[in-house]
C-alpha positions as CSV (number, residue, x, y, z in Angstrom):
1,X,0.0,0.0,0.0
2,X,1.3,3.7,-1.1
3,X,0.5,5.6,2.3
4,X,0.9,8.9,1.0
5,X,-1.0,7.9,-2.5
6,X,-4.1,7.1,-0.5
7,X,-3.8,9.3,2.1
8,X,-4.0,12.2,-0.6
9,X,-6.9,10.4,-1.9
10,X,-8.6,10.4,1.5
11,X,-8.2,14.1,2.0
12,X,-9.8,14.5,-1.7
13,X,-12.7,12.7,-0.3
14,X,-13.0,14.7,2.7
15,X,-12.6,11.0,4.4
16,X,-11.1,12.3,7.7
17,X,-11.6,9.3,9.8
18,X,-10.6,6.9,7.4
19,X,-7.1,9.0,7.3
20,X,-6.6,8.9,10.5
21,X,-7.5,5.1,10.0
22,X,-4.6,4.9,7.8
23,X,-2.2,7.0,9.6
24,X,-2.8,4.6,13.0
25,X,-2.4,1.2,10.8
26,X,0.9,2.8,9.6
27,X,2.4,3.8,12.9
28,X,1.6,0.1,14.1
29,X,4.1,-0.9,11.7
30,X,6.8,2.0,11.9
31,X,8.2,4.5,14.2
32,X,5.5,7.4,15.2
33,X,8.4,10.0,15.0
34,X,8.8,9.1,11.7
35,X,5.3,9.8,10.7
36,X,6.2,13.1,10.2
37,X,8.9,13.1,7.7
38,X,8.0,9.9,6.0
39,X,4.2,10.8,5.3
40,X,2.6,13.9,6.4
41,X,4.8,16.4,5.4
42,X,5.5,14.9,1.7
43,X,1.6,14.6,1.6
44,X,0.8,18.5,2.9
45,X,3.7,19.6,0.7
46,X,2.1,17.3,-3.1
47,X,-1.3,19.1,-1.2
48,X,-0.1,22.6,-1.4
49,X,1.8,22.0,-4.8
50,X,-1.5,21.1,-6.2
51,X,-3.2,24.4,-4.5
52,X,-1.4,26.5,-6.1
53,X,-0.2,24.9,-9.4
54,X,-3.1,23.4,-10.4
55,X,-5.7,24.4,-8.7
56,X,-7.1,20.8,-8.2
57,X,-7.6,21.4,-4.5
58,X,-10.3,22.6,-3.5
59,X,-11.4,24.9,-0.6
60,X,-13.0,22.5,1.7
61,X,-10.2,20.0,0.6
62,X,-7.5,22.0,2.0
63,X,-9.4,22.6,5.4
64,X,-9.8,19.1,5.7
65,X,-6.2,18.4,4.9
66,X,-5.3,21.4,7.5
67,X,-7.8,19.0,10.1
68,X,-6.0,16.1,9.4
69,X,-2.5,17.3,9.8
70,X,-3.9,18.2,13.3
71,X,-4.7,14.9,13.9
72,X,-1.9,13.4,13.0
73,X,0.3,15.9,15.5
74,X,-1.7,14.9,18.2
75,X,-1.2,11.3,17.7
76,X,2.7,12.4,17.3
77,X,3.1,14.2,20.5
78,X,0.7,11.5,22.2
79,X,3.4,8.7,21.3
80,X,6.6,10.1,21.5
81,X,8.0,11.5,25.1
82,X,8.4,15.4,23.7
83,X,6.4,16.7,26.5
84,X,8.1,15.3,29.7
85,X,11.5,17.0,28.1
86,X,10.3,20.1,26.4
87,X,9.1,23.2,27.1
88,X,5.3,23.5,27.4
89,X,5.1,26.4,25.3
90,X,6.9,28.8,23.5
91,X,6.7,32.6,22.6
92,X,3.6,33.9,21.0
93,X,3.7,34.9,17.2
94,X,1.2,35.8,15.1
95,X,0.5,34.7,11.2
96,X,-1.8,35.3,9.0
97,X,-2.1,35.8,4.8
98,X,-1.2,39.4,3.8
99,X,-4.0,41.9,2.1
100,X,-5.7,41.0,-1.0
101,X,-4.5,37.3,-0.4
102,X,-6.9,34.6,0.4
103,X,-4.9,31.1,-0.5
104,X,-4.8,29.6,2.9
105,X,-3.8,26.3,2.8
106,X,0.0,27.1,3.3
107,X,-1.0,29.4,6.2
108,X,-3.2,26.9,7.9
109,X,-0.1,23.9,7.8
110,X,2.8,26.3,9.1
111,X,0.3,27.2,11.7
112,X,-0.4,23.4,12.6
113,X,3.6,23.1,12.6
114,X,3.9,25.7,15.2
115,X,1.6,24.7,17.1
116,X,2.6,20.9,17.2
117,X,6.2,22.7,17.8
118,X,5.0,24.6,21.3
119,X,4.5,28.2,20.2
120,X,1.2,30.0,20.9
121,X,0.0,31.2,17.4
122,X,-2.0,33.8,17.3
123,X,-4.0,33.2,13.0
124,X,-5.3,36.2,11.9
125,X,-7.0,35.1,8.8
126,X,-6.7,35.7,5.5
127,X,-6.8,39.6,4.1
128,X,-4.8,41.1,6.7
129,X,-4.2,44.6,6.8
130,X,-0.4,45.7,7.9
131,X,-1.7,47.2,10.9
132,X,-3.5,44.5,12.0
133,X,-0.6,42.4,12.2
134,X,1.4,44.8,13.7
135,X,-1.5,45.8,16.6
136,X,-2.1,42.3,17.7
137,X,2.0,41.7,17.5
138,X,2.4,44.4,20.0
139,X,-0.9,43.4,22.1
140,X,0.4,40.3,22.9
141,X,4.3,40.5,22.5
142,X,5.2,38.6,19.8
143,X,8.4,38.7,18.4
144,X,7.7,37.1,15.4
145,X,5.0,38.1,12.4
146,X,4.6,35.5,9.9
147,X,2.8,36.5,6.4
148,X,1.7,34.5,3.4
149,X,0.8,35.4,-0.1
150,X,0.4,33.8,-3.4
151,X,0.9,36.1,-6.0
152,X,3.5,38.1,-6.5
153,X,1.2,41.2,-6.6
154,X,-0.2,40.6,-3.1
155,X,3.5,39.8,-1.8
156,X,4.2,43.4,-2.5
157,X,1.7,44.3,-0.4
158,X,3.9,42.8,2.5
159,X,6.3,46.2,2.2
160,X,3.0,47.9,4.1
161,X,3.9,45.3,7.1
162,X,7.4,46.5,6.7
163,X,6.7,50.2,6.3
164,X,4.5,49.9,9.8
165,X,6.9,47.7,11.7
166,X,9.8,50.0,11.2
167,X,7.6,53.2,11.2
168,X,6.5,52.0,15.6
169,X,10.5,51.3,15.8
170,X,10.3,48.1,16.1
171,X,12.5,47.6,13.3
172,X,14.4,44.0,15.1
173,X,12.5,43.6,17.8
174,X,9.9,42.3,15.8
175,X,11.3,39.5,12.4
176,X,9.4,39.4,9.5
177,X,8.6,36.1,8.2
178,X,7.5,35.4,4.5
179,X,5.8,32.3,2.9
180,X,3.8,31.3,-0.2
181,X,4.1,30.3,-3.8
182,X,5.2,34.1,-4.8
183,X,8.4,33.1,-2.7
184,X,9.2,29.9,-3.9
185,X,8.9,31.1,-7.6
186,X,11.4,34.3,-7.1
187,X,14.0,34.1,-4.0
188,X,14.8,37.8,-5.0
189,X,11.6,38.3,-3.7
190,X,12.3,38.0,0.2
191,X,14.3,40.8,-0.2
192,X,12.1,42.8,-2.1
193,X,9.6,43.2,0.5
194,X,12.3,43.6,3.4
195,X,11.4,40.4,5.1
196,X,14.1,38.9,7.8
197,X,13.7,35.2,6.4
198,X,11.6,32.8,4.4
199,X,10.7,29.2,4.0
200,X,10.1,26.4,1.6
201,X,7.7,24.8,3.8
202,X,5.8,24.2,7.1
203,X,8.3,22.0,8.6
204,X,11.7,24.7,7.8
205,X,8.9,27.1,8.6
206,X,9.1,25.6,12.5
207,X,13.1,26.5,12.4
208,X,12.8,30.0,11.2
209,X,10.4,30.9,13.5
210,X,12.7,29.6,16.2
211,X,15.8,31.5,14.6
212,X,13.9,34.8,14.1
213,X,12.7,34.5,17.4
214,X,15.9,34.1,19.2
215,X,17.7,37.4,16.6
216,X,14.5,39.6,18.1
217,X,15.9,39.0,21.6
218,X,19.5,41.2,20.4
219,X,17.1,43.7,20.0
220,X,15.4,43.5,23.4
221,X,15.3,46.8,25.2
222,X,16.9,46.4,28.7
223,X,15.1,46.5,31.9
């Protein structure tokens, strides 16, 4: 049996239980760390691929693959010791898909990631306005703003975030994270829109975060 073949199949259906079916007869055979790296992420990242070059994902289809990948972290952290050794949570960080952008399905994996990783993610949606982002950033103390877009059109609108996180000085003390298909398409890009860092996808996603968060600390203003 192809796991990811009919996993992928499953989330076209919509058949959640039967994935999470799947997923449990697989980790009776193999290693639930491995579950990760061996299925979920190739599947989320042949998923997204489809989303956006394709278009042979629908809507609902991504949600449901987004439901599932929550699933399958929480039979993850269930079977593996993480949480007797980790942290319980990291720093908050908030995320969401730039304005004039609506393609979620990246958005809603990176914030599964996170999530699965410790951090407390505050999603803001799709069609975020640069304020917003930077309001509920300073509300709840993240260091970290995280924002998505498809098109390279609506990835320009991410120079707005930039504009208002420099124009509150926090210029550092707050990292700009990219993501999306306009990224993957033109690496020139990240530095276009003055972003601190990028990724190729939800799971190097988990590592920026964790990278950008620990450069905003330099920046920290002392006591």
């Amino acid at each position: 049996m192809n796991v990811r073949h009919s996993l992928i199949e499953m989330i076209k259906r919509a058949d959640r239980r039967g994935a999470i079916s799947l997923l449990e007869e697989w980790t009776s055979a193999n290693a639930i760390e491995n579950l990760l790296s061996d299925v979920l992420e190739p599947v989320l990242l042949q998923i997204g691929e489809e989303w956006y070059a394709e278009g042979s994902v629908s809507i609902a289809q991504s949600y449901v693959a987004a439901k599932i990948a929550e699933d399958a972290f929480a039979m993850i952290i269930a079977g593996t010791p993480r949480g007797s050794n980790a942290e319980a949570t990291k720093g908050p960080v908030v995320i969401g898909n730039i304005e004039d952008d609506f393609h979620s399905l990246g958005r809603r994996m990176i914030v599964t990631f996170l999530k699965a990783d410790g951090w407390i993610v505050h999603d803001l949606g799709n069609d975020v306005p640069p304020k917003v982002f930077v309001d509920k950033a300073e509300e709840i103390g993240a260091r970290v703003i995280g924002a998505s877009a498809m098109t390279r059109t609506t990835a320009h609108k991410i120079l707005g975030l930039r504009d208002e996180i420099d124009s509150r000085g926090l210029k550092g003390r707050i990292q700009l994270a990219v993501g999306g298909a306009a990224f993957l398409a033109c690496s020139d890009l990240v530095q276009e829109v003055g972003a601190d860092g990028t990724a190729s996808n939800a799971l190097s996603a988990v590592k920026l975060f964790a990278t950008l968060f620990a450069q905003s600390e330099v920046f920290e203003e002392p006591p």
